[in-house]
C-alpha positions, 0 to 999 in steps of 0.5 A: 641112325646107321653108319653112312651110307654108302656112295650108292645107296646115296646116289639113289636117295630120295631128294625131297622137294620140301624144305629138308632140314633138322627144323622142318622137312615139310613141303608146301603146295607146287606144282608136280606137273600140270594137274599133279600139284600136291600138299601135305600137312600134319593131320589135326588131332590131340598132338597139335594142328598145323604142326611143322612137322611130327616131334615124338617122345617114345619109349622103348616099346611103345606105340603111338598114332598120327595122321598124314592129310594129302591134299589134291591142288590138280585137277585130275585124282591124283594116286600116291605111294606113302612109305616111311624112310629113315633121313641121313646128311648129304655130302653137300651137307643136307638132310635126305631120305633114303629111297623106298626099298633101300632098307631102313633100319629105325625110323623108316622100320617104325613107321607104320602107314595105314596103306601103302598108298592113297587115292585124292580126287580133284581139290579134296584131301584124305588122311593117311593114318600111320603108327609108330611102334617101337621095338622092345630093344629100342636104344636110347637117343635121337632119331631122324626120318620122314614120311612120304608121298609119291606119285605111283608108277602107272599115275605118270604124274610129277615124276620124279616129285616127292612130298614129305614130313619130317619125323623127330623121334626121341627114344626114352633112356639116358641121350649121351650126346658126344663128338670126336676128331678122327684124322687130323692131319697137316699139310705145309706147302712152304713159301719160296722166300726164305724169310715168308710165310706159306700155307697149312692145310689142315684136315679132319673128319668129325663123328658123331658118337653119341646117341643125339644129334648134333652141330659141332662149332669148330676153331683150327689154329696151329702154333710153332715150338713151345706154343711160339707163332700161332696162327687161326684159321679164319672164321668157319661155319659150323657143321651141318647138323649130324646124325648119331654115327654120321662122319663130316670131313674138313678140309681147312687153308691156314695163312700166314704159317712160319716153318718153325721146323714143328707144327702143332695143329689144334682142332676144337669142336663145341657140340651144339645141341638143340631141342624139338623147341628149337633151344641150343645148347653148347656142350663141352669142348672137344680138343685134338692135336697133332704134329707136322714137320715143316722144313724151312727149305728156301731158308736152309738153301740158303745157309748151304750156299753162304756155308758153301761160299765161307768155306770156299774163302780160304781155298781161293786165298790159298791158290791165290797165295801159291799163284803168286809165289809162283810168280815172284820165284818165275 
């Protein structure tokens, strides 16, 4: 998977309407607009029948065919585009595909439909068969993208309406799966009470820099000088699954944080990996720190004005004492 998109080339992904997901981008039958209702499923062969989605093992090179069936729920023929797109996370943490014409580089590139398009007349089903075809240089590692139908621009049916597959390739070669911690920094917003506690905030960007895809499960907690008064985060979710190259930003509120002058702020991941059955399995832990000064700023307010009034105790004795020398010579 290629770096993140950019924030256009996102506006203009194609949100499917299935169910977009690592486990499964496979869309029942709806309703595309009155006579436009549409289905598609994997085609019956010698890789399975009623697959969820298509899950391949290939290597660099290589070639393999499969079959898409589009089946026509309307009442009027239905005519539809086929392409393939390479999948990438959302900001809001879900799987999509990029938009035709939006330059795919691997599984969307690999992805060969018979013909662009196809015709379905009223209650029948046809099959789109497509290849996949690897370059030589293919690299190692893990790779997510999909297989769509959508209505033609002269239909004028459902638009707006997608329909796709998910497509699970594994490119033979070593899978060196790795995540890391990029930015990690802490924010102390303090308390107005000398003696409480405020609130830390801590934030990070998680990337994917291995060649499998993966979840991270993460803690954050923060402790004071020589590990004194540590403080977790509470409970948080784990990260969307992440494409290899793909980056996730956290932002996460810490309670109940002393300002102990300095601040460590720890964050450990646990790379979840999961496998076309669905298996997941924790990995290594992944440790980042950093550092942050947090002031007690109401607590040394406070010491200035008591050290203020100390010292101001032998001034006043001593005008007081000259006042009432200066009384008893008058």
């Amino acid at each position: 998977m290629h770096p993140r998109l950019t924030t256009a080339a996102r506006a203009t992904a194609v949100m499917l309407l299935a169910t977009l997901g690592l486990l499964g981008m496979r869309a029942g039958p709806a309703a595309a607009d009155g006579d436009g209702s549409w289905a598609v499923s994997t085609a019956a062969n010698d890789y399975g029948s009623d697959r969820q989605n298509y899950s391949y093992t290939l290597d660099p090179g290589g070639r393999i065919e499969d079959g898409l069936v589009v089946a026509n729920h309307g009442t009027t023929p239905l005519h539809l585009a086929v392409y393939a797109a390479d999948a990438f996370t959302t900001e809001g943490g879900r799987l999509d595909l990029v938009a035709r014409g939006a330059g795919s580089t691997r599984v969307g590139a690999w992805v060969h439909p018979a013909r662009p398009d196809v015709t379905v007349q009223p209650g029948e089903s046809a099959e789109v068969p497509f290849t996949v075809e690897l370059p030589d240089g293919a690299a190692p590692g893990e790779y997510l993208g999909g297989i769509v139908t959508s209505p033609s621009e002269a239909s004028g049916t459902g638009a707006g309406v997608r329909r796709g597959i998910r497509i699970r390739l594994r490119v033979g070669g070593a899978l060196k799966p790795g995540l890391s911690v990029r930015d990690l920094r802490v924010s102390y917003s303090g308390t107005v009470n000398p003696f409480g506690k405020g609130e830390a905030t801590v934030t990070y960007t998680i990337r994917n820099t291995g060649n499998a895809i993966l979840n991270a499960r993460q803690t954050v907690s923060l402790t004071g000088p020589f590990g004194h008064f540590e403080v977790r985060a509470g409970q948080m979710n784990d990260s969307p699954r992440l494409l290899p190259g793909e980056d996730w930003k956290v932002a996460v509120p810490v309670r109940g944080v002393a300002p102990a002058l300095r601040l460590t702020g720890t964050v450990t991941l646990v790379p979840l990996l999961t496998d076309s059955s669905n298996s997941v399995s924790p990995l290594a832990a992944v440790e980042t720190t950093t550092h942050a000064w947090t002031a007690p700023w109401a607590l040394l307010a406070c010491l200035v004005v008591l050290c203020a009034l100390v010292a101001a105790v032998p001034v006043l004795r001593r005008r007081r004492a000259r006042t009432e020398s200066a009384q008893d010579a008058g």
